[in-house]
C-alpha positions in Angstrom: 33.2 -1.2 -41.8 35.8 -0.8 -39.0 36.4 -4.1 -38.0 37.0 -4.9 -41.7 39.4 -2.6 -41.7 41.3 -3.8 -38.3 42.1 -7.7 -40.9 42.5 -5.3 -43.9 45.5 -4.0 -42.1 46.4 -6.7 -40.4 45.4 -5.3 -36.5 43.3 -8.2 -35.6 46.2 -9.6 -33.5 46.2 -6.2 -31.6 44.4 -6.3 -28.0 43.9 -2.7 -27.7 41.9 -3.1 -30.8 40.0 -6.0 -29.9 39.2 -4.0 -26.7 38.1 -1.1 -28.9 35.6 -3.4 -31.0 34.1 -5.2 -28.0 33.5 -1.9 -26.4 31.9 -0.5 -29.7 30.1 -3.8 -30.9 28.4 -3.5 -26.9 27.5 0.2 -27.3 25.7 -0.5 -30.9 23.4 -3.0 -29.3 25.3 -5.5 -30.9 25.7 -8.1 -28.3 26.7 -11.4 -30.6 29.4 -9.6 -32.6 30.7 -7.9 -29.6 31.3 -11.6 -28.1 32.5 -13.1 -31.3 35.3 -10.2 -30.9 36.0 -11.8 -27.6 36.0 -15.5 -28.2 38.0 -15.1 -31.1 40.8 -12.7 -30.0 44.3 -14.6 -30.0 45.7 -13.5 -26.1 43.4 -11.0 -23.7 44.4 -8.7 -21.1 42.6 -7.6 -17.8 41.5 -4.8 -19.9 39.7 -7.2 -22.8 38.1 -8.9 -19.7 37.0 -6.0 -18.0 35.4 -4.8 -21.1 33.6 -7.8 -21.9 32.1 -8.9 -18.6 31.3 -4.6 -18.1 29.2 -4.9 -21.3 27.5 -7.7 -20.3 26.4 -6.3 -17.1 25.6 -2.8 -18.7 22.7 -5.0 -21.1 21.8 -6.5 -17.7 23.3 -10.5 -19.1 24.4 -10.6 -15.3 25.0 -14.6 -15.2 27.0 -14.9 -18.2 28.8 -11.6 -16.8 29.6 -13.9 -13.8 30.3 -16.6 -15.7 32.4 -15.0 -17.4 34.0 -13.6 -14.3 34.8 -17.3 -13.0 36.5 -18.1 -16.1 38.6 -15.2 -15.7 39.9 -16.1 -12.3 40.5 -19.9 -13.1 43.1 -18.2 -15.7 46.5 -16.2 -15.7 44.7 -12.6 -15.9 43.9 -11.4 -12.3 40.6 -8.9 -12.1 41.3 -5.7 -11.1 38.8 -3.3 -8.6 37.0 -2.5 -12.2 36.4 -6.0 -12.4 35.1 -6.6 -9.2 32.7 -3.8 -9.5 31.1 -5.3 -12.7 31.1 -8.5 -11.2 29.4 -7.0 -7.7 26.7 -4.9 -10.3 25.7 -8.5 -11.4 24.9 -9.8 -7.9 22.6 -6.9 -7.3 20.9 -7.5 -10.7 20.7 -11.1 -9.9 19.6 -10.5 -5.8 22.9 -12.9 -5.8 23.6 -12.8 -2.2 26.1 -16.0 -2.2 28.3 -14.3 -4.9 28.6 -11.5 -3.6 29.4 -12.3 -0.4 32.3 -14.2 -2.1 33.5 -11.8 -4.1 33.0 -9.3 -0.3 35.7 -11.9 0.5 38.1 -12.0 -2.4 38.1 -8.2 -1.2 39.2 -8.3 1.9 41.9 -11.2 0.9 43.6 -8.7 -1.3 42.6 -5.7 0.4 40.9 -3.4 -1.4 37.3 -3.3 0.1 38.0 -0.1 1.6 37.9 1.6 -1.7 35.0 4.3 -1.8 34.2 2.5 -5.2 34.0 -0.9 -3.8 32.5 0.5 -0.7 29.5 1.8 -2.2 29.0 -1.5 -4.5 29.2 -3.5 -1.5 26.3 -1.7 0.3 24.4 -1.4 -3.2 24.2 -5.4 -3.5 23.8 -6.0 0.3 21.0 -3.7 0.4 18.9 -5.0 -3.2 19.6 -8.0 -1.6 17.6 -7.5 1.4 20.8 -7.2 3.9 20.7 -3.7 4.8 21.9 -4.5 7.9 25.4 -5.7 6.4 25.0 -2.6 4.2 24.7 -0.4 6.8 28.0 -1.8 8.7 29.9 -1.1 5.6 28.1 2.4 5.4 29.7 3.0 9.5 32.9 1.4 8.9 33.7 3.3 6.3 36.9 6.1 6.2 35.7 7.9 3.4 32.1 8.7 2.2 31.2 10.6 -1.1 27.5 11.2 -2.3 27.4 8.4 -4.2 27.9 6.3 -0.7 25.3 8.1 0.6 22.6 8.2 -1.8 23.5 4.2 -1.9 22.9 3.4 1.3 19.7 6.2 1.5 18.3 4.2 -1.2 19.1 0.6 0.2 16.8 2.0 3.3 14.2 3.2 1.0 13.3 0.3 -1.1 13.6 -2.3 2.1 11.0 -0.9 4.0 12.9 1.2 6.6 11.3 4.4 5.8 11.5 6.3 8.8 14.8 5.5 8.9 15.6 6.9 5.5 13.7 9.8 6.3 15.4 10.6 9.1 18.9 9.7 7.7 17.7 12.1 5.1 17.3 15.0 7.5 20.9 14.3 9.2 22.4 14.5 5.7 20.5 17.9 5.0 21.0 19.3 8.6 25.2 17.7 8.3 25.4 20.1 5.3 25.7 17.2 2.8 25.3 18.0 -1.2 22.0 16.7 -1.2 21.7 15.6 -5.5 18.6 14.3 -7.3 19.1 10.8 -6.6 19.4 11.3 -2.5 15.5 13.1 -3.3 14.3 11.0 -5.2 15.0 7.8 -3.4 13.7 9.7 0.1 10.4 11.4 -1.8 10.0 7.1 -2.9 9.9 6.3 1.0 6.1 8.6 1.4 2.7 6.8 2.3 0.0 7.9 4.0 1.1 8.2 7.0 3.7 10.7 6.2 3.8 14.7 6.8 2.8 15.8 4.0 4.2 19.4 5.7 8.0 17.0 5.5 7.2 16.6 1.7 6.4 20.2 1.0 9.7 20.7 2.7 11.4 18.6 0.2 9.9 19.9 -2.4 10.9 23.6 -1.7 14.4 22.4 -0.8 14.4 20.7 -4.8 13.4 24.0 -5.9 16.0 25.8 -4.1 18.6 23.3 -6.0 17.3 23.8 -9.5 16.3 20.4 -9.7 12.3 21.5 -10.7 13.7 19.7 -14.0 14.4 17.0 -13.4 12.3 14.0 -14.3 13.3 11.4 -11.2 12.6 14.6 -9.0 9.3 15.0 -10.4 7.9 11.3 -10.5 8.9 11.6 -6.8 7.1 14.5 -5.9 4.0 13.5 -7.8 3.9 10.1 -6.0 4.6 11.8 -2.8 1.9 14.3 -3.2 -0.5 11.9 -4.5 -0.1 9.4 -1.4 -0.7 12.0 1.0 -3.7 13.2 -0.3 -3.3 16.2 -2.2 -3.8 15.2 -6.0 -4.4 18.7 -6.7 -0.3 19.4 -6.0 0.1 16.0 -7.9 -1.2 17.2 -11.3 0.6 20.7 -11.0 3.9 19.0 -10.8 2.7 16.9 -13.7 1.7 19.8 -15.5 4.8 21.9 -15.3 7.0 19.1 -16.3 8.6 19.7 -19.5 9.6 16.5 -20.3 7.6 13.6 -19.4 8.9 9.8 -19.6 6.7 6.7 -18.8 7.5 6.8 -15.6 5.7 10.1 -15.4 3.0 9.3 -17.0 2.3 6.2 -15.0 3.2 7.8 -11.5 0.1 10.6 -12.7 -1.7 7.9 -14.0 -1.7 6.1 -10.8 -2.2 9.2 -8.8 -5.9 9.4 -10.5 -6.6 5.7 -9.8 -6.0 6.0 -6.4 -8.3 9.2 -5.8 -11.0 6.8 -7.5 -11.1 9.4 -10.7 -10.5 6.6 -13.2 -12.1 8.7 -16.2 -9.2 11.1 -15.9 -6.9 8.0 -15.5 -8.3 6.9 -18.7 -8.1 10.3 -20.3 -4.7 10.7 -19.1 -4.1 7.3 -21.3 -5.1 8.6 -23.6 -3.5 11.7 -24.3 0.3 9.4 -23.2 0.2 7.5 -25.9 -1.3 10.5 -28.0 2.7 11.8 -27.2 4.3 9.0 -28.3 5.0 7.3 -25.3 4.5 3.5 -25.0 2.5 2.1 -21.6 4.1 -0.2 -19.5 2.9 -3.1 -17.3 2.4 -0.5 -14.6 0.5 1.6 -16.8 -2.3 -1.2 -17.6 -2.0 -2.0 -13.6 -3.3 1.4 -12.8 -5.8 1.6 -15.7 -7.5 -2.0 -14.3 -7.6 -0.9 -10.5 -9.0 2.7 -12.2 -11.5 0.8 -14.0 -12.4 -1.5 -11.0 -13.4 1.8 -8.7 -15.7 3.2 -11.4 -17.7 0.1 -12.7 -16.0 -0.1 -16.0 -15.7 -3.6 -16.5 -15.8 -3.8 -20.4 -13.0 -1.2 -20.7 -11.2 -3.0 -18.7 -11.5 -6.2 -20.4 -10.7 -4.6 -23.2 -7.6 -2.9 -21.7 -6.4 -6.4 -20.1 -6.4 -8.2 -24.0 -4.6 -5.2 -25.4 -1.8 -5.7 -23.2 -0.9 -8.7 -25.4 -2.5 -8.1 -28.3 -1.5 -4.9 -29.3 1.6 -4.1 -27.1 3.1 -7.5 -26.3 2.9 -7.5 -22.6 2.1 -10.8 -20.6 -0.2 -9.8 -17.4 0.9 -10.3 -14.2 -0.9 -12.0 -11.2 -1.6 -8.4 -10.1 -3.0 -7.5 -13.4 -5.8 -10.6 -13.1 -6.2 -9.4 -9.3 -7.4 -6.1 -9.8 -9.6 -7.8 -13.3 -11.1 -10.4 -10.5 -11.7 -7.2 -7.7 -13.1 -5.4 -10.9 -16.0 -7.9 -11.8 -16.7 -8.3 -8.3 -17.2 -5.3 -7.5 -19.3 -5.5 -10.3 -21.3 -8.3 -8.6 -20.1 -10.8 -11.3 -18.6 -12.6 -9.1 -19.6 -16.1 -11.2 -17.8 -14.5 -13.8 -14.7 -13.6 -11.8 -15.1 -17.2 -10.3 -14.9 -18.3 -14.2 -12.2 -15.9 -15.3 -9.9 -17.4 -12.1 -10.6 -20.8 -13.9 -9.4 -20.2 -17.5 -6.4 -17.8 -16.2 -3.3 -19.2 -18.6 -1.1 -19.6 -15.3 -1.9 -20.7 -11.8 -4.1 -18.2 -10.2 -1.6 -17.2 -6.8 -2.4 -15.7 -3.2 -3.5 -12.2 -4.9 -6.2 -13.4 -7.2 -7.6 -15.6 -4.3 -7.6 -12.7 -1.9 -9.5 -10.4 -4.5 -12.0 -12.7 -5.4 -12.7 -13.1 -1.3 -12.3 -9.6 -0.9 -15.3 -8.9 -3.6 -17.2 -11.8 -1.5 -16.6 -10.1 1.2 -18.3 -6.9 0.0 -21.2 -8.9 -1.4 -21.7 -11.4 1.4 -21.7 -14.5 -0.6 -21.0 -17.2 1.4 -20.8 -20.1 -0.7 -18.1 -18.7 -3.4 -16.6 -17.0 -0.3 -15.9 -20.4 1.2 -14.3 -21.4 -2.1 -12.0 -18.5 -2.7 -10.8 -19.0 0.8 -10.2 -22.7 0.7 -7.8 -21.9 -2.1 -6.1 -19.2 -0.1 -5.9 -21.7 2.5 -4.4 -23.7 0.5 -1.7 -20.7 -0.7 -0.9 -19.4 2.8 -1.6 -21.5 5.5 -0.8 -19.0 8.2 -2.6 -16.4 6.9 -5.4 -15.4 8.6 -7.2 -13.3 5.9 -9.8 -16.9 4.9 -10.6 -17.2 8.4 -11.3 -13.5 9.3 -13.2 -13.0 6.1 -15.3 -15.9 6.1 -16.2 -14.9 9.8 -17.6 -11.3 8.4 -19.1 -12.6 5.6 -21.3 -15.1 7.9 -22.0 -12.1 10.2 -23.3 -10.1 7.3 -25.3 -13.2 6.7 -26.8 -13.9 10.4 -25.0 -17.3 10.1 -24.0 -17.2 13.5 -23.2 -20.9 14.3 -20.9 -20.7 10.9 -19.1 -17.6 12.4 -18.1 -19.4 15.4 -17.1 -22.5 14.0 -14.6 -20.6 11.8 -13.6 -18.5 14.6 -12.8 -21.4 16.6 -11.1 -23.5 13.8 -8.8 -20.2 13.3 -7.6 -20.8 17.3 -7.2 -24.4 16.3 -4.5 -23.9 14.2 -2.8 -21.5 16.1 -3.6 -18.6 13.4 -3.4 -15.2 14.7 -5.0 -11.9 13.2 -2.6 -9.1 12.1 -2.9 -5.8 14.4 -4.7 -2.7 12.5 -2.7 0.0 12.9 -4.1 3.3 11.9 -3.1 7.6 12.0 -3.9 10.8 11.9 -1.6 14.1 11.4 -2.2 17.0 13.7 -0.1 20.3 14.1 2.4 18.4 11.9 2.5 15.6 14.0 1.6 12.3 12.5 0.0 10.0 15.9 -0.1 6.2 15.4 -2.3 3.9 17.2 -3.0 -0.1 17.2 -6.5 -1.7 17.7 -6.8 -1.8 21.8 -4.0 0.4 22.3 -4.0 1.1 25.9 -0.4 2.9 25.8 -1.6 6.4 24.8 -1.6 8.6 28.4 -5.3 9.6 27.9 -6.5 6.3 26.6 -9.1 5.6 29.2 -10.3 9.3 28.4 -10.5 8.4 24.8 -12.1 5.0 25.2 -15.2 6.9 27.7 -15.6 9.3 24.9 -15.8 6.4 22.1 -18.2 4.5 24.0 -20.4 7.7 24.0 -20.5 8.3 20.4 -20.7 4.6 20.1 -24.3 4.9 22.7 -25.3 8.0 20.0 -25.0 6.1 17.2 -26.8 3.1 18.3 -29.8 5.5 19.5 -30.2 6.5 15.6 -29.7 3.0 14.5 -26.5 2.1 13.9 -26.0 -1.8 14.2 -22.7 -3.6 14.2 -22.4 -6.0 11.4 -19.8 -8.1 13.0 -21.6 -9.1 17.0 -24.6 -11.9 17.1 -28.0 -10.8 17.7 -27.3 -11.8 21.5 -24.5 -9.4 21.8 -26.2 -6.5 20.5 -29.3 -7.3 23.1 -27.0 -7.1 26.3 -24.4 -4.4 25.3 -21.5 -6.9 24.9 -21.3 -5.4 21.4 -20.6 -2.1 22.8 -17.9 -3.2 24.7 -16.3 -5.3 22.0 -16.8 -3.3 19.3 -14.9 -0.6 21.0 -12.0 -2.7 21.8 -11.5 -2.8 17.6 -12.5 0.6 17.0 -9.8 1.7 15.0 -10.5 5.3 15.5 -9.2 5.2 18.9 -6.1 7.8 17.0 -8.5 10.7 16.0 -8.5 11.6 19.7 -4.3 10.9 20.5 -3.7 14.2 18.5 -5.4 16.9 20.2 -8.1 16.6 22.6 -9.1 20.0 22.4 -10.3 19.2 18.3 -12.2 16.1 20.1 -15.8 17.9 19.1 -15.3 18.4 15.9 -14.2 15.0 15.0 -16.8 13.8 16.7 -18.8 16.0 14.9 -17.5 14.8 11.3 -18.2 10.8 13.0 -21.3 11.2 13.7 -21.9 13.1 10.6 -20.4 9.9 8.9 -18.0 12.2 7.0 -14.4 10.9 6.8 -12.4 13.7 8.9 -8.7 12.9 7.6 -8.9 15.8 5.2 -5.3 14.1 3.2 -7.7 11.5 2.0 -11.7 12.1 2.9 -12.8 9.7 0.3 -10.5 6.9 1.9 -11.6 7.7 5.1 -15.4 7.3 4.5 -14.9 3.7 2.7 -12.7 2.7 5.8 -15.7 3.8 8.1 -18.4 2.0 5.8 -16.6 -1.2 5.6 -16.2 -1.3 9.9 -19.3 -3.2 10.2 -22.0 -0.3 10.9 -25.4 -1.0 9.4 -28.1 1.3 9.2 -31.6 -0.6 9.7 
């Protein structure tokens, strides 16, 4: 109705009008009209540029935003900082690191870089890029810093993996007095695993209390995910609980939070009663309901779950949707059928599918599919060493010896190395870290004489390692070996006056890292001790 009033009255020569419409079509949802506005206005300003390649990268059409961008600097109209932020915002949404770097020098040329605006969208596309450290030299150089820097460059170290470094740029902004705002929490509470304080998270939580941010949503996910990854699900599902308004993201992140604790009926439940309120799942959603499904032996649900992705809600699968429906039927013990499913998957089956279809050979000790699923890792990554080491376990489960060695030896061959096991424990707030044969620890050879006496105990009541030849276990070479890969060298590095009762829960069988007992006892079943 309103732009047939702008050629009623004769306007449509206007620019400021044209700008209005553009802007207006864009906010509607209507992208070709909004465009058509564009193409067809007589003469454009920076303004009408602005507008148009702003929109476009607000409904995430980042190349023709930079298309459009291109075309605008080929012509008489020169881009203004506005410009070059909508332009940078494109290069992040594209991972576009060449652009942006050329745009970082079209800055400096006509310097403006050191604007706090431009600043920040510098260090937001270095960093989804994968350059944090060219964000972070930004981040120092920088004269002026708001929140919005901050929280950018907080995040940046968040989602590239540098999480104790986030965490403890977190602290500095807390202990500096920095207005610490829902995004700077939510992007640090993103950074937990399981190897993280949970006694830092409760902190954080009381701290988004204290800031009346208990309402919001971002907040919320955070501290569910947090909770839920260092083992206190109970914590999890209060936050979930007291949420007043819940968004997928909620409702996946509790979702999720079940899965992982190996409850998958209350996963399922919790499905349930999501879409009972309305609220659409997502690929993540089905992603936790199939690895939910695969801990509890519910293979038909989730066959059923995996078709009505696309059958009911439209959503294609992802290689990690068909990995955790391959781990799911093995598990099972179908593993012909996973074999099959691999087979008539509508897309190449990738690195993930092949290593969950070894994995559940590895749990069943079957060889000769085994030997298949690994040849097509091989085949996927052929530095990994996941074939080789698996194939070399499943033999040993199998007492093919001569197998064993032969793969060991073709591993060396090729120059393949295995990845070092790193493993923790928190005491007294303290989270301790140790890698298999760690030697560094000042009471290692202490903690190694006390291994090998549990190690002597258990073999008394019958333990057998699953992974040593008959001929080890005969003349103690086992003993020796195994303890060089015992990966519970860390329950000792804590506290060596808890050493008995540890000991205690080991020999007991029980998992003793209280975050995540249930974790803990698969971990100690899956080490290679057999009870005969």
């Amino acid at each position: 109705m309103m732009h047939g009033l702008v050629f009623s009255n004769g306007y449509e020569k206007e620019i400021s009008v044209g700008n209005s419409l553009i802007t207006s079509y864009f906010r509607c949802g209507c992208l070709s009209s909004g465009r058509q506005v564009f193409d067809e206005m007589f003469e454009r300003n920076v303004i009408t540029w602005t507008a148009m390649i702003s929109s476009l990268v607000q409904n995430e059409l980042y190349e023709e935003s930079l298309e459009l961008f291109n075309q605008m600097r080929s012509g008489p109209v020169c881009p203004n900082s506005l410009t070059y932020l909508s332009s940078l915002m494109a290069c992040s949404g594209l991972q576009a690191l060449t652009g942006g770097r050329q745009i970082h020098s079209l800055l400096w040329k006509l310097g403006i870089q050191s604007e706090v605006c431009i600043e920040s969208s510098l260090m937001d596309m270095y960093s989804k890029c994968g350059q944090v450290n060219d964000a972070w030299k930004i981040f120092e150089s920088a004269q002026d810093l708001d929140e919005v820097s901050m929280t950018v460059i907080l995040m940046g170290l968040a989602q590239n993996g540098f999480k104790e470094e986030a965490k403890r740029f977190f602290m500095k902004l807390f202990e500096s007095g920095i207005e610490i705002d829902p995004n700077m929490l939510s992007a640090v509470l993103g950074v937990f695993s399981e190897d993280t304080s949970l006694s830092l998270g409760k902190q954080i939580h009381s701290l988004s209390i204290k800031r009346n941010f208990g309402f919001n949503s971002y907040v919320n996910n955070g501290l569910i995910n947090m909770y839920s990854k260092c083992g206190d699900l109970e914590e999890s599902a209060k936050v979930f609980s007291r949420m007043s308004q819940r968004n997928s993201i909620s409702w996946n992140s509790m979702i999720a939070a079940f899965a992982r604790h190996g409850d998958g009926c209350r996963a399922l439940q919790l499905y349930e009663e999501m879409r009972s309120d309305g609220i659409a799942p997502t690929d993540i959603t089905f992603l936790s309901l199939l690895h939910a499904c695969s801990h509890v032996g519910l293979v038909e649900k989730g066959m059923e779950l995996l078709k009505s992705m696309t059958d009911v809600y439209g959503i294609i699968p992802r290689a990690e949707h068909y990995a955790c429906v391959v781990d799911m039927l093995g598990r099972a013990g179908l593993l012909n059928e996973a074999k099959t499913f691999i087979e008539g998957l509508p897309v190449k089956a990738d690195m993930l599918v092949w290593q969950a279809l070894l994995g559940a050979c590895s749990i069943r000790g079957d060889p000769e599919i085994g030997k298949y699923a690994a040849n097509q890792l091989i085949l996927e990554t052929p530095e990994s060493p996941v074939p080789y080491v698996s194939m070399a376990n499943i033999y040993s489960s199998r007492g093919k010896w001569k197998e064993r060695a032969r793969t060991i030896k073709r591993m060396k061959e090729i120059g393949v190395s295995k990845e070092i096991g790193i493993s923790w424990i928190e005491i007294e707030k303290e989270v301790h870290s140790f890698v298999v044969q760690d030697r560094m620890h000042p009471q290692a050879e202490l903690m190694y004489g006390i291994l090998e006496e549990l190690l002597e105990l258990m073999l008394e009541e019958g333990y057998v390692p699953g992974n040593v030849t008959p001929t080890e276990c005969q003349t103690g070479i086992c003993l020796t070996r195994y303890i060089q890969n015992f990966q519970d060298l860390y329950i000792f590095g804590g506290n060596l006056e808890d050493m008995s009762k540890y000991a205690l829960d080991i020999g007991a069988g029980h998992g003793y890292f209280k975050r995540n007992e249930e974790s803990e006892q698969l971990r100690f079943q899956q080490r290679g001790f057999g009870f005969h």
